[in-house]
N, C-alpha and C positions, 0 to 999 in steps of 0.2 A: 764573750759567750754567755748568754742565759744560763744563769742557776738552777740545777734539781732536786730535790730535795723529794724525803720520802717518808711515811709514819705509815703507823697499822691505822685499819680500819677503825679501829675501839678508840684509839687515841685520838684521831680525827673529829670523831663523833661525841669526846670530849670535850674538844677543842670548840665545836660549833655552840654545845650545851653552855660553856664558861663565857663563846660572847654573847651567846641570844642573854645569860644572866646579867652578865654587863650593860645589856643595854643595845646593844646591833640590832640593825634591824637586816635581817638576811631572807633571801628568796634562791630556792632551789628548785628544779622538777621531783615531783612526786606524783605516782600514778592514782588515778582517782576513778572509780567507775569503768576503766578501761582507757582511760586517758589522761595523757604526759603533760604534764603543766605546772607552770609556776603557781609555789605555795610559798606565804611569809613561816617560817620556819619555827619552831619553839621545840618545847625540851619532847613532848610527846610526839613527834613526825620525823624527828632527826632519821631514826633508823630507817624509816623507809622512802628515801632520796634515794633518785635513781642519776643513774651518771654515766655520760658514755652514750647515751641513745640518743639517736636521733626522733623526732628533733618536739621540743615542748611544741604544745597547742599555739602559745601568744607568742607574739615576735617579740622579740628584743625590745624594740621601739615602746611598748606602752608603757615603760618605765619611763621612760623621756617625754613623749607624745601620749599624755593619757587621753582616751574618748572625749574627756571633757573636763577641764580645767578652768578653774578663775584664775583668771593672769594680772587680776589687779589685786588679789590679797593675799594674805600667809598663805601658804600650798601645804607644809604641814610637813615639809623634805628635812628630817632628820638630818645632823650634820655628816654621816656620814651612813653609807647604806653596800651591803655588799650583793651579789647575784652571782650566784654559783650556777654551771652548766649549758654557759650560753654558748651557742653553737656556733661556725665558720663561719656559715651564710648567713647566722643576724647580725654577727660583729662586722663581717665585710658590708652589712647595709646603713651600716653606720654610720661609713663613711660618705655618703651619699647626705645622709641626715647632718652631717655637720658640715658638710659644705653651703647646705641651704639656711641651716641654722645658727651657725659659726662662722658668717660673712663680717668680713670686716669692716665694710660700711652697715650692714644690716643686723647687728644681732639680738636674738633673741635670749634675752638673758634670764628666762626661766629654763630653756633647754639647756644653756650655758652651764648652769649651776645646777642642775641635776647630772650633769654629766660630769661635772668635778667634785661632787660629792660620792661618786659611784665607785668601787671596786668594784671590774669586773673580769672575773673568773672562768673562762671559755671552758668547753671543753669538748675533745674530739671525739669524733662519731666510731664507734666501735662496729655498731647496728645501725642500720642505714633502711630508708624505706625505698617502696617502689616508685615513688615519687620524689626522689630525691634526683639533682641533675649539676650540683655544683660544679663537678669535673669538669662539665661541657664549657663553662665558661672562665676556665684555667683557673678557679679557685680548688682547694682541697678540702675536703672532712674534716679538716683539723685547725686551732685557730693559731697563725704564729704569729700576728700583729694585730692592734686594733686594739686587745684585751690587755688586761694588767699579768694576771694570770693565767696557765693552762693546765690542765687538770686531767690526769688520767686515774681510774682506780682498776687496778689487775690483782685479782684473786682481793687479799684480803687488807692489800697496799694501798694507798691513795699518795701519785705521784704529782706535787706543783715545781711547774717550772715558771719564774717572772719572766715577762717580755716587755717591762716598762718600768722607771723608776718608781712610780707606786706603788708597783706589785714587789719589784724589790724590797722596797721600804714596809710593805705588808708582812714581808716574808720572814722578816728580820723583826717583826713585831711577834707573831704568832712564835715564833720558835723559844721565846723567852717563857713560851707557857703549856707546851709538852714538848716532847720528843720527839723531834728530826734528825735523820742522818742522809749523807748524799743519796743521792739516788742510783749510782753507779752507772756504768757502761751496758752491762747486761740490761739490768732493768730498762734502761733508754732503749737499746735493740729492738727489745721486745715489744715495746710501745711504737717504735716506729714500723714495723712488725703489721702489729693490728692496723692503725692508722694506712698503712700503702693498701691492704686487703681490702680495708673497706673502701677507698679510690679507685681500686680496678674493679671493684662490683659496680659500682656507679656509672664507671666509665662504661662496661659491659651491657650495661643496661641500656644505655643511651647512647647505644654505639649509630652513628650516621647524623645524632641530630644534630645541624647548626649550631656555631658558633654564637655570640653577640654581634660583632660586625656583618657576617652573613646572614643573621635573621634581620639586623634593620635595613639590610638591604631588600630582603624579599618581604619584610612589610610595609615599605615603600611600595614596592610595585605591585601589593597584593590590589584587587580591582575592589570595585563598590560593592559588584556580585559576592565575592568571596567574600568579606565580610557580612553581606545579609545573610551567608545562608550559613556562616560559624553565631553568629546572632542570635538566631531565631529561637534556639533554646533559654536564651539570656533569660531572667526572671529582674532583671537589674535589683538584687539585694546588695548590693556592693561589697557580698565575703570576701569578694576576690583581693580588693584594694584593702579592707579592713584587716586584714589577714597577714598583708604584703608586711615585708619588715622595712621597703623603702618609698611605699607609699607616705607621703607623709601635707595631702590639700585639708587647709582646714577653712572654718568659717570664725568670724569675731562678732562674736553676740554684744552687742552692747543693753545693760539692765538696768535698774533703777539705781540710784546712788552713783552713777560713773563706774557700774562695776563692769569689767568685761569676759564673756564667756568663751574661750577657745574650746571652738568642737569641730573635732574633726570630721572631715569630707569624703568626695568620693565620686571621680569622674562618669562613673556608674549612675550616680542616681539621676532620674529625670529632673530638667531644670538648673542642673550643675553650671551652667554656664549663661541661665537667663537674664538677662539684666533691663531694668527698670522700664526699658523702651519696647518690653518684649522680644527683641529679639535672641534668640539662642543659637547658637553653630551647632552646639551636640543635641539638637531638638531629637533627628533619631537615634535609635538604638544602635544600628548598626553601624555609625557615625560614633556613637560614645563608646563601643567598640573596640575599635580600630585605634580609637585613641588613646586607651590603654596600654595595648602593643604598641602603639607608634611612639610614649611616653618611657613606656622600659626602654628601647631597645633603638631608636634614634636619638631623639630631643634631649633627654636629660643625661646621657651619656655625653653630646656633643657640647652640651653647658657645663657640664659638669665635672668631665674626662674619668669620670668613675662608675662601676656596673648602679645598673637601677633595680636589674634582676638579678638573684646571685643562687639561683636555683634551688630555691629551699622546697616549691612542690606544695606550697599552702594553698594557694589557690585553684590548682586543682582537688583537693584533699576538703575544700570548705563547700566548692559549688554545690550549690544543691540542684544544679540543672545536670552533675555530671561532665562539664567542658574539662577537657582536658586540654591545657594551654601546647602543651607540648606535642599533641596529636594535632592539633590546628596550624603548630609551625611547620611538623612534617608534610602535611599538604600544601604549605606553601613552596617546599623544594621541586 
């Protein structure tokens, strides 16, 4: 059984201050301007970490896959780095991201080692948006694998429980330098309490829509038509993929010196799939499209036997055209 463990809020906020002094390098959401998003943490931002809410701006993923990386020199990855706050739906797209990146014939061993260098620290969604739909695809609000730790804070408590021997071995590290005590039975209730609340608002919200398997079935059979005219609003800025936490196409710059530039892609943009002879499959829009959907929710699930989409709601939430993904699947039933 997973360990829980519990401190005050003050002691917590301690606790962060003593490792940002040692030397960590930590990232947690903090609200900025009106929006949730990851900040590298230090002594003056501590106290206003927010926790519990859904869901940060950036996906999980740009800590692994940044925009744009040299993959031929020092990266600059700290031996060890932690990330407080990560949500259900980024850590479940994780798993997608290490199947492609963590192939045993093929691996990429910059993502390899950003990811063994990582403590990360989930945590379950208390508040939930209107574009949140993880339910739908039998995931929950809350993260209970994938992560090291999971993290609840109620009233003035901050509750971690480990769900890996890392985080175990974390947990056992931090406790040598404030004050923990179990987290008890009650307090667990109560947490599980919130967490089931915020899964039936979800569920509620998104009551009728499709499954995973029943949406790559009806985006199979959606016609040429129905994708030109969910299209037609397209602006192809590729928020939607950039956004994604399991989007993860990139390109390999090669520079002067043999240096190589990993930047990521985006089946969105025009030309994504041009090649040398001119020709392109995704030449139209409504064709790169369809291939989006057709990439979440057939292809890379059947390669991969794991979600491609895990209903996190970014990409509706970024478009600047307004599409809503999940109102284009409804019209596909």
């Amino acid at each position: 059984m997973n360990r829980s463990i519990k401190t005050g809020k003050e002691e917590w906020n301690r606790l962060l201050n003593l490792l940002v002094v040692a030397g960590e390098q930590i990232f947690a959401p903090v609200r900025k301007n009106g929006s949730l998003d990851y900040d590298l943490i230090d002594a003056d931002n501590i106290a206003e970490l927010v926790y519990n809410e859904a869901k940060p701006a950036s996906p999980l993923k740009i800590f692994f896959l940044p925009v744009r990386l040299n993959v031929t020199s020092v990266n600059g990855m700290p031996e060890r780095r932690i990330i407080i706050g990560a949500p259900a739906c980024d850590i479940e797209g994780l798993k997608l991201l290490d199947a492609i990146y963590i192939d045993e014939k093929f691996t990429d061993e910059t993502y390899q080692s950003r990811r063994e260098k990582t403590i990360i620290i989930g945590a379950a969604c208390h508040k939930t948006t209107e574009s949140c739909h993880c339910t739908v695809y039998g995931l929950n609000p809350w993260p209970a694998s994938g992560c090291d730790i999971s993290l609840s804070a109620i009233d003035d408590q901050v509750v971690l429980t480990a769900t890996s021997a890392k985080g175990e071995s974390f947990l056992g590290e931090i406790e040598k330098q404030v004050s923990f005590t179990d987290a008890g039975e009650q307090v667990l209730g109560y947490i599980d309490k919130l967490r089931k609340a915020s899964g039936s608002e979800i569920s509620k919200i998104n009551k009728g829509l499709p499954g995973t398997e029943e949406t790559g079935r009806l985006t199979e059979a959606a016609d040429a038509n129905f994708w030109k005219k969910h299209s037609s609003k397209c602006v192809t800025c590729g928020a939607c993929s950039a956004i994604c936490p399991t989007c993860s196409c990139f390109l390999l710059i090669d520079k002067p010196g043999f240096e190589k530039i990993k930047q990521m892609d985006t089946c969105q943009y025009p030309a994504f799939e041009r090649v040398a002879g001119g020709e392109d499959p995704l030449k139209e829009l409504s064709v790169r499209f369809s291939n989006r959907y057709k990439c979440k929710y057939v292809w890379k699930p059947q390669r991969f036997m794991v979600l491609a989409c895990t209903g996190c709601g970014r990409c509706t939430d970024a478009c600047i055209a307004g599409i809503n993904k999940n109102q284009v699947i409804r019209e596909m039933v």
